[in-house]
N, C-alpha and C positions, 0 to 999 in steps of 0.2 A: 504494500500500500504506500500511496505519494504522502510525504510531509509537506502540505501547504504553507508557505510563506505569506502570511497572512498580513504581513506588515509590507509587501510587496506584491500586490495584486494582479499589478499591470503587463506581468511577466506571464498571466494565462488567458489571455487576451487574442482571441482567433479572428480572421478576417475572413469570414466566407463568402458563397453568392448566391442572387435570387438566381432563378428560372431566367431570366434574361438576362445575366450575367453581371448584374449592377452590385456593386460589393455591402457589406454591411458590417459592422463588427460585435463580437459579442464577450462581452464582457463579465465582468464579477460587479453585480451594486455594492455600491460604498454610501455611508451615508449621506455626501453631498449631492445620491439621485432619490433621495427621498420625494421632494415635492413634486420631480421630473415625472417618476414613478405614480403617484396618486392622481396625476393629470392622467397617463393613460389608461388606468383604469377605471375612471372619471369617463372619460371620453370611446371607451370600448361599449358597442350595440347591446342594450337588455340579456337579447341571447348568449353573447358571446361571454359578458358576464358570468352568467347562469352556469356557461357550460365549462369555465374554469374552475367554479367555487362550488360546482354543484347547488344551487340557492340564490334567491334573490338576495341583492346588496348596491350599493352604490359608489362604496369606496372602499379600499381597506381598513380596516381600525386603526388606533393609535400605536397599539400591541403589535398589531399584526404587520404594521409598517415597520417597525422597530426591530420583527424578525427576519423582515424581508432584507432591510438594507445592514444587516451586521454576518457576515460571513461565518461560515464555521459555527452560529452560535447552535448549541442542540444538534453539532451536525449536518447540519440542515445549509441549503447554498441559493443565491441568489443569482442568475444570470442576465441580463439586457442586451438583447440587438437594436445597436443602433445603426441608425442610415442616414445620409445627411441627403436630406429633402428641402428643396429651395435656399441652398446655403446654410441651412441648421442642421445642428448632428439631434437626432427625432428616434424616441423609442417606437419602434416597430414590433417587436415584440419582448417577451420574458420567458423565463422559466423558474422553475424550483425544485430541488432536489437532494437527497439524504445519500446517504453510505450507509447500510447497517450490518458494521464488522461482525457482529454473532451469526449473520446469514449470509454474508455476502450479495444483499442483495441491494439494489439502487433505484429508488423508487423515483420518478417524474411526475412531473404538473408544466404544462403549458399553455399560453394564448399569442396569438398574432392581431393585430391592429387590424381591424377591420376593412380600413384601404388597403390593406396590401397581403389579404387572405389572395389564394391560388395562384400566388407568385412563387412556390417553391422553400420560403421562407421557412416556415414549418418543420418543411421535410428535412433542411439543411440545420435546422436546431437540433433536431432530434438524431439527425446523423453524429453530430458535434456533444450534444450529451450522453450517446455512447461509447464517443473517446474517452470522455471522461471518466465514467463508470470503468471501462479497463483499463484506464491509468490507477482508479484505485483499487484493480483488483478484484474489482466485481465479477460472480460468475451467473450473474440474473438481474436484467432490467426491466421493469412494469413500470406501467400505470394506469392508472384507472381516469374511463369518462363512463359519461352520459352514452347511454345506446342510442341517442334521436342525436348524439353530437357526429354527424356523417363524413365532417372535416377530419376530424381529430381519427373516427375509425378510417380512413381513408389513407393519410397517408401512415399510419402505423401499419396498414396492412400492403401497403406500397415499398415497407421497409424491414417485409417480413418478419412482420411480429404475428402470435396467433394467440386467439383469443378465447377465453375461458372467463367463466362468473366469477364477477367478484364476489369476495364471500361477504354474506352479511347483508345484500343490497341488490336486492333484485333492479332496480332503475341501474346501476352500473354495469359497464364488463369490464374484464382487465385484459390489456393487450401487454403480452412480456416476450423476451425469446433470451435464450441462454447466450453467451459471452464467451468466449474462451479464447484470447487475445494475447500472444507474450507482449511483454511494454515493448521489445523493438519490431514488432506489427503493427501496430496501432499507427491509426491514415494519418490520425491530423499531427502536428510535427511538434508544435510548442507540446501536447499532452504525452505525444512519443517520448520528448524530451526528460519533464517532467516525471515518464514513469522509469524511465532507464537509471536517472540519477536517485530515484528512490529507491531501486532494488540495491543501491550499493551503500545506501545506508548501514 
């Protein structure tokens, strides 16, 4: 497993691309994108809402923003793509996601900004959080949506993931697929990097 430098964030920092080739970067939240962060989920469609948090809501809470933009805290991990759109660098989308060393397993949540759904965006997150997940060694990546979320099963099954019930929750299903990645296979370069220098810890 990687030992994150958490006092240097800027160093796991990817630059990938839409579906038309337009770059985007995705990053670790720091506190300074808190307010950034609460605009766009402020400004994400009813639905799209619903279909990240499972539930209607408006904004994140006070809590819940505090866990989103502190790294590491609980394990747990904050990511942002941005794109710079009419000369401003613009969240595009997020993610969130845990390591649970007793299972090895790395659970997901994500949303993309409603202007720039079926641009590929998505599919290239979710590619880039399972470098992640085998940089730290993970040997099982999930998560769970909504079954009427037809984006979210769409491209998880575009990315060959396959899908079984979540437990507990019939409105869900859980799309997962196993992992088994040495750190000097892993695609994306900064995570490759990241995991090579942790095996010699």
């Amino acid at each position: 497993m990687i030992a994150l430098r958490l006092d240097d964030l800027k160093q796991y920092s990817d630059v990938l691309l839409s579906r038309s080739g337009k770059p985007f970067t995705v990053r670790f939240v720091e506190p300074r994108d808190g307010e950034a962060l609460q605009q766009y989920f402020r400004a994400l469609s009813v639905g799209s809402r619903y279909n990240r948090f499972f539930g209607a809501m408006s904004e994140l809470s006070r809590s819940e923003l505090e866990h989103f933009t502190h790294a590491g805290e609980d394990d747990r991990f904050s990511v942002i793509a941005m794109m710079k759109v009419d000369g401003m660098e613009t969240i595009v989308g997020e993610a969130r996601y845990a390591f649970n060393t007793e299972t090895s397993s790395f659970e997901l949540g994500l949303s993309v900004d409603d202007r720039y759904q079926g641009q590929g965006i998505g599919a290239a997150l979710l590619k880039n959080l399972e470098c992640r997940a085998a940089a730290f060694g993970a040997g099982h990546i999930f998560g769970d949506t909504l079954r009427s979320n037809d984006a979210m099963i769409g491209a998880a099954r575009k990315s060959a993931y396959r899908f079984v019930p979540t437990p507990g929750d019939w409105k869900l299903v859980r799309f997962e697929k196993h992992i088994h990645v040495a750190p000097q296979d892993i695609p994306c370069a900064s995570w490759r990097l990241a995991a090579e220098q942790g095996s010699h810890l």
